[in-house]
C-alpha positions in Angstrom: -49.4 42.3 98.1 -51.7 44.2 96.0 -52.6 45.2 92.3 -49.4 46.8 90.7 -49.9 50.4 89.4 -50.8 49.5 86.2 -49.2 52.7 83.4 -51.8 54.6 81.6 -49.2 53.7 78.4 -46.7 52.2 77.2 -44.2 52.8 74.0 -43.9 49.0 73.5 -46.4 46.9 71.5 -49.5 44.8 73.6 -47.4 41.5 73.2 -44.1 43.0 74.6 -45.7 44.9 77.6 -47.4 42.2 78.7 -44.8 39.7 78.7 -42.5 41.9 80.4 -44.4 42.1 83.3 -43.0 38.8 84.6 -43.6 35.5 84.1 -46.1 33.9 81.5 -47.8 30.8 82.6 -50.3 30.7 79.9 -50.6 31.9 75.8 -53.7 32.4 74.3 -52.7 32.4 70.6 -54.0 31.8 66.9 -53.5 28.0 67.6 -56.1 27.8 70.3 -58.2 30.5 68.7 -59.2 32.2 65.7 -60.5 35.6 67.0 -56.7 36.9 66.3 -56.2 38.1 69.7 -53.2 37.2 71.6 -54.0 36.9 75.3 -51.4 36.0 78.2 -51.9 34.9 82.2 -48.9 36.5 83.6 -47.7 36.3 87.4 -47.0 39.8 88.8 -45.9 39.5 92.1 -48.3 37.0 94.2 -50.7 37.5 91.7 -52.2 36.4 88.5 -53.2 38.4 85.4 -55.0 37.6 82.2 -54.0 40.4 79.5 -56.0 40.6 76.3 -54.3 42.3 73.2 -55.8 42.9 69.4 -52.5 40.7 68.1 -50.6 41.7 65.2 -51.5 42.3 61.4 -51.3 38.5 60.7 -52.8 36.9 63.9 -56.5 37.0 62.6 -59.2 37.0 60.1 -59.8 40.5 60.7 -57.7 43.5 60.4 -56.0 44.7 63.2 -57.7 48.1 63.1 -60.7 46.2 63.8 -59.8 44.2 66.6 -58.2 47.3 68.6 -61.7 48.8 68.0 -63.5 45.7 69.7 -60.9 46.0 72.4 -61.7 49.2 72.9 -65.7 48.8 72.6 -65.3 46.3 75.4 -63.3 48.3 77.3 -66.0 51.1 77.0 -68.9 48.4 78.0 -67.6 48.3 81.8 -68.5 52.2 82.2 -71.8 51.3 81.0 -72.6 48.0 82.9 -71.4 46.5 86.1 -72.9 42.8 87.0 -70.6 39.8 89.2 -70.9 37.9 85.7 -68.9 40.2 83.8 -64.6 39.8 85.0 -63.8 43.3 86.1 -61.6 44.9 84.0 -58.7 46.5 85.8 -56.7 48.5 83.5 -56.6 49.6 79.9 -53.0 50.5 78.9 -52.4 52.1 76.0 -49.7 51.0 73.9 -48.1 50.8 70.5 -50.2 48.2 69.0 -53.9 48.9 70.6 -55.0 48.5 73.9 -54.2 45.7 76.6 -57.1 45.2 79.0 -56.2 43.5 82.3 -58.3 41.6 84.0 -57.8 39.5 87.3 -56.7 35.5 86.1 -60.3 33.7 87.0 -60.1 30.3 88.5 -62.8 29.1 86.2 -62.8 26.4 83.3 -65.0 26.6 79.5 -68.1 25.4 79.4 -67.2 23.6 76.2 -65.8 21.2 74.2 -64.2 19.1 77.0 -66.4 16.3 78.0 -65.3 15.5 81.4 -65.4 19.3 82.1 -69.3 19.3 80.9 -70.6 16.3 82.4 -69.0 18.1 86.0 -71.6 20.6 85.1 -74.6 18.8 84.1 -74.2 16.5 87.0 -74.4 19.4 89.4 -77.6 20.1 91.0 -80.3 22.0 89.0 -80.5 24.8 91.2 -77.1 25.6 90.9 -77.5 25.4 87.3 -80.2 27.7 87.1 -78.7 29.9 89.2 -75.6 30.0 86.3 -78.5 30.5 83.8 -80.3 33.0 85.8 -76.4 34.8 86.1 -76.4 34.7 82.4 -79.9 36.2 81.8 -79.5 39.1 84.4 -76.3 40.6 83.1 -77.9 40.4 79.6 -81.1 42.0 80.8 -78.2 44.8 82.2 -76.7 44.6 78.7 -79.9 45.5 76.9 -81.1 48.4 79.3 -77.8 49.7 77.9 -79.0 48.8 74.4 -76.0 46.4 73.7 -77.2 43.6 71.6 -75.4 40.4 71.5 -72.7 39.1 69.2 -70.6 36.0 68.9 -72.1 34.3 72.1 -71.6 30.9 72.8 -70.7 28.2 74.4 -67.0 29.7 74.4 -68.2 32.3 76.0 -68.8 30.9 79.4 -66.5 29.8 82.3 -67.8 28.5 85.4 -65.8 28.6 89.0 -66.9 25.3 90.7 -65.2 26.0 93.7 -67.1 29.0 94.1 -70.3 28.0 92.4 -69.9 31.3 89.8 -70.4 31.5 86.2 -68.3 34.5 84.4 -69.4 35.6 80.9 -66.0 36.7 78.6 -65.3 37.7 74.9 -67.8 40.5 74.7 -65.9 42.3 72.4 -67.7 42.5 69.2 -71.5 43.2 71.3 -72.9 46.5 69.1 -74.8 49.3 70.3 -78.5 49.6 68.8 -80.2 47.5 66.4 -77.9 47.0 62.5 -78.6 45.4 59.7 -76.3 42.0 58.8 -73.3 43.7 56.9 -71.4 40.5 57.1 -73.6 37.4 56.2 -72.2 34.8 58.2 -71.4 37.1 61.4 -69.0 35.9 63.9 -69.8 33.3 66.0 -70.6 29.3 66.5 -73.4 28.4 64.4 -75.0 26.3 66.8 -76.0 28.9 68.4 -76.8 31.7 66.2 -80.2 33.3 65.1 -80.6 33.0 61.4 -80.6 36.8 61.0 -77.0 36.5 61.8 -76.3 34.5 58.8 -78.2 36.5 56.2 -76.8 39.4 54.8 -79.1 42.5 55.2 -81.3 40.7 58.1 -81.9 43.2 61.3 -80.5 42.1 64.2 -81.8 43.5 67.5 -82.0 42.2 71.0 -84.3 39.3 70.1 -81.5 37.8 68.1 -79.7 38.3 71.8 -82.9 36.1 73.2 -82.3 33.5 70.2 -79.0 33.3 72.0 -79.2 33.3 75.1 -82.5 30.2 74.6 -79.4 28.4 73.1 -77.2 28.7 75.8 -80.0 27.8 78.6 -80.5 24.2 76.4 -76.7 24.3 76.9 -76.4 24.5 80.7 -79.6 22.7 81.4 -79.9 20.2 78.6 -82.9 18.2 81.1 -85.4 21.5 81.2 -88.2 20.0 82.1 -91.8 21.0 80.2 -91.7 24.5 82.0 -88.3 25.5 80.8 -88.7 23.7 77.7 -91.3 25.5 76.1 -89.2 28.6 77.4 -86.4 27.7 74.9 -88.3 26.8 71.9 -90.1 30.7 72.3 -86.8 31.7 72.7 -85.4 30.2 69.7 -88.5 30.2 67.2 -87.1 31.1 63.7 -89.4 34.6 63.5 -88.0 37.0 65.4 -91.6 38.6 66.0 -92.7 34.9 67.6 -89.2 35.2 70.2 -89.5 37.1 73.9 -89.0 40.6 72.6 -85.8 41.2 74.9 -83.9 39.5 77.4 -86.1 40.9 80.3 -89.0 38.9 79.4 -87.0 35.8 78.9 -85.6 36.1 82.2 -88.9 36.9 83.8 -90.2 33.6 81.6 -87.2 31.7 83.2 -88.1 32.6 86.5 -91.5 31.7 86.1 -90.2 27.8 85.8 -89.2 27.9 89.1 -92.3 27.4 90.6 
């Protein structure tokens, strides 16, 4: 059976399309997360869905304005950039309440938080770990020859297939276009993996606060880097921005260099 014919719109709200569909195996609420999104996986058929709405007025932090904006920014993303890291987003149906973007359900698990579900990872061999890493570097690379730079990347941000040896990259919702100046202070994202520019109001952030990130996330999925790869993070994540690979290209081309 294949994909449904998914409506350009609907005259419900995100929550109510989406859970009328059929049945919903998994919720993805403000208890398990505090972007304010309300996700769903839903079963269509013989298949599985995962549906990502902005929420409601009182599901987040940020307005719901906002977050149908992000929605809509990452929707926009996948006619820019195409990479096997990045789920493939299916449909974007319009409805009452801001977009729904569907996406096939991934068989793939967080790289975070659980223990048992990290140590699975970090006692797989290095080469398929690097070739996660490498996954993560090359779609970034992709990003920034589209001038996205990088926001609210983390650890969350990652699940891995381990069945099928494949790391996906999700959430890129709140990625900008171009270098910006800090308007927020403390941005969104985990602290222990941002660049300081994204905690200081005013501070420029450009696509070596994306490097700062992504150095953070290679310490993350290869926490034994050797002296090569090593050195490659601390560049990465040096303080000064000027001291940093410029962009994701030449951290990638660093990364690559560790091989041999």
């Amino acid at each position: 059976m294949g994909d449904p014919t998914w409506p350009r719109r609907s005259e419900r709200s995100a929550q109510d399309w989406a859970t009328s569909l059929g049945p919903v195996f998994q919720r993805f609420t403000e208890a398990t997360q505090d972007s304010g999104n309300l996700a769903y996986g839903v079963r269509v058929g013989d298949e599985r869905y995962f549906i990502k709405t902005a929420g409601t007025e009182t599901s987040g932090p940020a307005r719901l304005s906002q977050r149908v904006g992000w929605l809509r920014d990452a929707a926009a993303m996948h006619s820019w950039v195409q990479h096997r890291a990045l789920p493939p987003l299916l449909a974007v149906v319009d409805t009452e309440t801001g977009p729904a973007l569907v996406y096939p359900w991934l068989d793939a698990v967080q790289l975070r938080g659980k223990e048992a579900i990290l140590n699975r990872f970090w006692r797989r061999p290095l080469a398929e770990r690097r070739a996660a890493a490498e996954e993560l570097l090359t779609l970034h690379a992709a990003l920034a020859e589209e001038d996205y730079v990088a926001v609210d990347l983390y650890d969350g941000c990652l699940m891995y297939d381990f069945a099928a040896c494949r790391l996906y990259v999700i959430d890129l919702d709140m990625y900008r276009r171009g270098a910006f100046r800090n308007d927020m202070g403390r941005m969104y994202g985990s602290g222990r993996f941002m660049p300081p520019e994204q905690l200081a109001l005013g501070a420029r952030v450009d696509h070596r606060s994306t490097v700062f990130l992504l150095g953070r996330l290679l310490a993350h999925l290869i926490p034994e880097p050797g002296a090569g790869l090593a050195a490659v993070i601390e560049r990465a994540c040096a303080e000064e921005p000027e001291a940093r690979y410029q962009e994701p290209a030449a951290l990638l081309r660093a990364f690559r260099a560790t091989a041999t």
